[in-house]
N, C-alpha and C positions, 0 to 999 in steps of 0.2 A: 397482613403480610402480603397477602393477592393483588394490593393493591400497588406492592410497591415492584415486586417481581414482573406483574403482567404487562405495565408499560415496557419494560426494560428487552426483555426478550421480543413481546409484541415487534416493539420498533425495529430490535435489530431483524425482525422474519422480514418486515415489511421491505428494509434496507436492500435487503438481500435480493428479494424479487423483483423489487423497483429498478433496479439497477441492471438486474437481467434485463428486465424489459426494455428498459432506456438502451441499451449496448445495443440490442435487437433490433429496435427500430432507426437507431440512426444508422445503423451499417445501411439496411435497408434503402433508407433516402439519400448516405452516399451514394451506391452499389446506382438508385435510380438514376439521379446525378452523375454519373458517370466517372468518379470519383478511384483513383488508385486502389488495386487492393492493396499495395503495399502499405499507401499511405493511413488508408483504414485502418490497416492492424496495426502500426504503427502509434495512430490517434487512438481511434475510437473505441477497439477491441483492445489497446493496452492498456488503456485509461480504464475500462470497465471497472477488470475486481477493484480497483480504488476509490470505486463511488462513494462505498459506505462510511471510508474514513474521510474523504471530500466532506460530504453535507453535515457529518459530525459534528467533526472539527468544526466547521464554519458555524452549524447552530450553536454548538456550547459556546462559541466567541462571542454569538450577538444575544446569549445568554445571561454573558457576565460571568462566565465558568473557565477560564481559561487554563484553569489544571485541567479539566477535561476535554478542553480543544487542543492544548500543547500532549499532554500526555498521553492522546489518542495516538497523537504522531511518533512520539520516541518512543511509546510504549509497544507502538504497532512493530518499528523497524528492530527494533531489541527481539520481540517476539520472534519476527520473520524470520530471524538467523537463529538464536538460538531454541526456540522449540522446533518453529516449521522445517525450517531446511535440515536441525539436528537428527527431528526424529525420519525425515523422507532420508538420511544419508542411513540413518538405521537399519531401514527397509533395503534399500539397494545402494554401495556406494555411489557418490555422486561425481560424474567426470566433468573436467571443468576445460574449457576451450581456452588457447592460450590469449583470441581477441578479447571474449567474454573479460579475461581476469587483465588483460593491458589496459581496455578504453573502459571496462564499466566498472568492475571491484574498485577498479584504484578510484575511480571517480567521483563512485560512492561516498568511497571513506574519506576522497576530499571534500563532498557537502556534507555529511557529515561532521566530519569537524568546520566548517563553514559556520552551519547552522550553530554548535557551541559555541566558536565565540563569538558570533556578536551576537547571540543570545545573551551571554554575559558582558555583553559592551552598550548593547540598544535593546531598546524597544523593539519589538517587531510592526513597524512601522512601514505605513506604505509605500515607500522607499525600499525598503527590503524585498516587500513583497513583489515589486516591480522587476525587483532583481532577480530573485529566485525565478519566477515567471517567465523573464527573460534567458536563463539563463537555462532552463526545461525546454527553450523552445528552440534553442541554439544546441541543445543536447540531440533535440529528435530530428533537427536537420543534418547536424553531423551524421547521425543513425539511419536515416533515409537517403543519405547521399553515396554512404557505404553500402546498406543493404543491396542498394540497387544496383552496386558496381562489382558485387565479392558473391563469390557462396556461403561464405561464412558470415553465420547471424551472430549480432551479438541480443543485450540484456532485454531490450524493447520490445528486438521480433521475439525474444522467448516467452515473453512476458504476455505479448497477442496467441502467441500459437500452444500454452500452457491453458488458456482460456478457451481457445480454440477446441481445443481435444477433450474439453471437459464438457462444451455445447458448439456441435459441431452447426449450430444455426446463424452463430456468429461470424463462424468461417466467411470471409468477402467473394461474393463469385466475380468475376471477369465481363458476364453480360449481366445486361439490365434486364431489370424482369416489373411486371408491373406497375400500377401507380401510385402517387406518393402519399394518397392521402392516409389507408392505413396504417403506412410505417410511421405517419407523423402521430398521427391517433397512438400509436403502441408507445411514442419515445414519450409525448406529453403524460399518460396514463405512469409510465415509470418514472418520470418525475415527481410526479403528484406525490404516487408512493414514495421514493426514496427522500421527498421532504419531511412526508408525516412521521416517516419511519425514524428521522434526524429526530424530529420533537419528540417522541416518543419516551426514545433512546438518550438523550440526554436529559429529559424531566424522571423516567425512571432511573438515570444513574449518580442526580441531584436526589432523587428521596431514596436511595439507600443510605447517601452518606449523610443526611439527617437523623436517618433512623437511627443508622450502627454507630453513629458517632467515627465513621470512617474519612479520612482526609478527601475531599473529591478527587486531588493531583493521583490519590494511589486508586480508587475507580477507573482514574480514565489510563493509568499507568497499565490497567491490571485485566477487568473486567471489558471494558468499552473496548483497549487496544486488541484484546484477543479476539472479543466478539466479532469487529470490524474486520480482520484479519481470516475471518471463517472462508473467503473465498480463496483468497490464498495459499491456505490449509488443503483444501481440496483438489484444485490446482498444480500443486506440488507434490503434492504423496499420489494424485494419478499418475501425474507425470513420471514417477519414481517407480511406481509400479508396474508402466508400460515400457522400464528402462530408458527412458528418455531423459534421462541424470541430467545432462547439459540443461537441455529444458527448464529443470527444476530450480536451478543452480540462477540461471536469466531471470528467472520470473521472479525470485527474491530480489536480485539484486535491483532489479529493472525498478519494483514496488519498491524497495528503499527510496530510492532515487528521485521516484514520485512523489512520495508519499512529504518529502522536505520541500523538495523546488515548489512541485505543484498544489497541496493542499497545503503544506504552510505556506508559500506565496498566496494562494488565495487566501486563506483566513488573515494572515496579513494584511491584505486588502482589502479586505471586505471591514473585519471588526480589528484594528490597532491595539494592539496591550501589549505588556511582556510579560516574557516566559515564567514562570511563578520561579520562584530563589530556590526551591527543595529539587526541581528540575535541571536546573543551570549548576547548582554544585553537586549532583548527585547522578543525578537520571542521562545528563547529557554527556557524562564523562564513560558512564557504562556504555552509551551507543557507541560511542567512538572507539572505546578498546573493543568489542563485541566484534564491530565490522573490520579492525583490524585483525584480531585475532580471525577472522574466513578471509581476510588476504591470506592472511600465513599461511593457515591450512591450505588452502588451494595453489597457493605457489610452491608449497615443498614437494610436490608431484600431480600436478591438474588433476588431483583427486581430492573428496573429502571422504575418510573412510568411514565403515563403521565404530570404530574406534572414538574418532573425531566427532561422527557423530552423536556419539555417548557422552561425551567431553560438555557439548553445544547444551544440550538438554539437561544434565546436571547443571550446569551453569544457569540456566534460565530458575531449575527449582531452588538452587541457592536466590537466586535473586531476587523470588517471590519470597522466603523466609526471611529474608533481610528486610523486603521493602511493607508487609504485610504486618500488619500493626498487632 
């Protein structure tokens, strides 16, 4: 049994550090580079917590496992709203910015449904993945053109400074400090790890569903999405804890938003399949009402209460009894 748990876990520790590390050092050879902080947390530092479902996603695709690289993804973004953000609105309600909920909520829930239908129309083929790509990078320009013109942050900057707050080494400084060699040494070293930690992680989450006779699509729906999702979890409920609600509130939506454009465009890209048929009529329909229902919530008073948040997390363990074999 050791043998099939220890990969599993193993990989996601490995995911998890590698990815610290990788953040770390590229800030670093920005920051040397001379490189925006805005732009940094914008990129570098918001991309971070997404690494583990990035390399995931992307090994189970050149795996042959694509329940476990699609349902890493819808399983992550389902999670992210109704456990993560349910149980951090538990802790402290969550105030929501009326930019956050104009340009990102709604945005959301339009890749969101983006992403279902031509999941149910195409392949996810590299054409797609071109688009989505394109289309994360037209996001974060929009997002850096505001940033830098408003006080008001939306999903992105929450997304970097939710990261930010949980390792303040991340944070971008303003001056250059040092030389580049060992931030490039620290970002390659978290690469390394966060690939091994991909293989790991999806060969341990192919040999449970051999063992248990468990579907891979509900592994990677279930097990892999939450796993992957661990940084976000943390993120969030600090965030929630230091009162920084809004914060909380970005950094989910901001990871939605990522986690379609930019790791399903890259797996897209990189390995071509489509989305397994139990995803497309089931799993993809729950994200889309999930993310609709946190519009609603957040538009009937730029609050999510505790109430709501009660609501969020029931709904997630309905979900798992439904989808859990």
């Amino acid at each position: 049994m050791l043998d099939v748990w220890v990969p599993l876990f193993g990989g996601l520790a490995l995911l998890i550090l590698g990815g610290d590390l990788l953040v770390r050092g590229a800030v670093k050879v920005a920051e040397t580079l001379g490189v925006s902080p805005l732009v940094i947390g914008l990129t570098l530092v918001g991309f971070g917590t997404s690494t583990p479902e990035l390399v995931t996603s992307v090994q189970a695709a050149l795996t042959d496992a694509p329940g476990i690289a699609y349902g890493n993804i819808v399983g992550s973004n389902i999670a992210n709203i109704l456990l993560i953000l349910g149980f951090s609105a538990i802790l402290f309600p969550i105030v929501v910015s009326s930019s956050a909920l104009r340009r990102d909520a709604v945005f959301m829930l339009g890749v969101a449904a983006a992403f279902a239908a031509l999941s149910f129309l195409v392949p996810m083929g590299r054409v797609v993945g071109l688009l989505f790509i394109a289309s994360l990078g037209a996001y974060i320009y929009v997002a850096f053109r505001q940033e830098s013109r408003s006080s008001e942050h939306g999903a992105v900057y929450d997304k970097a400074a939710a990261l930010e707050a949980v390792d303040p080494a991340v944070a971008p400084k303003t001056e250059r400090s040092g030389g580049l060699l060992l931030p490039l040494l620290l970002s390659l070293g978290g690469l390394v790890l966060v690939v091994l930690g991909g293989r790991f992680l999806v060969d341990g989450a192919i040999s449970i569903a051999e063992s248990f006779g468990i579907p891979e699509t509900v592994i990677g729906l279930t097990i892999v999405a939450v796993g992957t999702s661990m940084p976000e979890l943390v993120t969030s409920v600090l965030a929630a804890v230091k009162r920084q609600s809004d914060v909380a509130f970005g950094n989910i939506v901001g990871s939605n938003i990522y986690n379609i454009l930019g790791i399903g465009g890259a797996t897209a890209l990189i390995s071509p399949t489509r989305v397994p048929q139990e995803i497309v009529t089931f799993d993809n329909l729950i994200m889309v009402g999930v993310s609709l229902l946190l519009v609603v919530f957040a538009a009937t008073s730029l609050r999510i209460a505790r109430g709501e948040g009660a609501v969020l997390v029931a709904g997630y363990l309905a979900y798992l009894y439904v989808l859990w074999p």
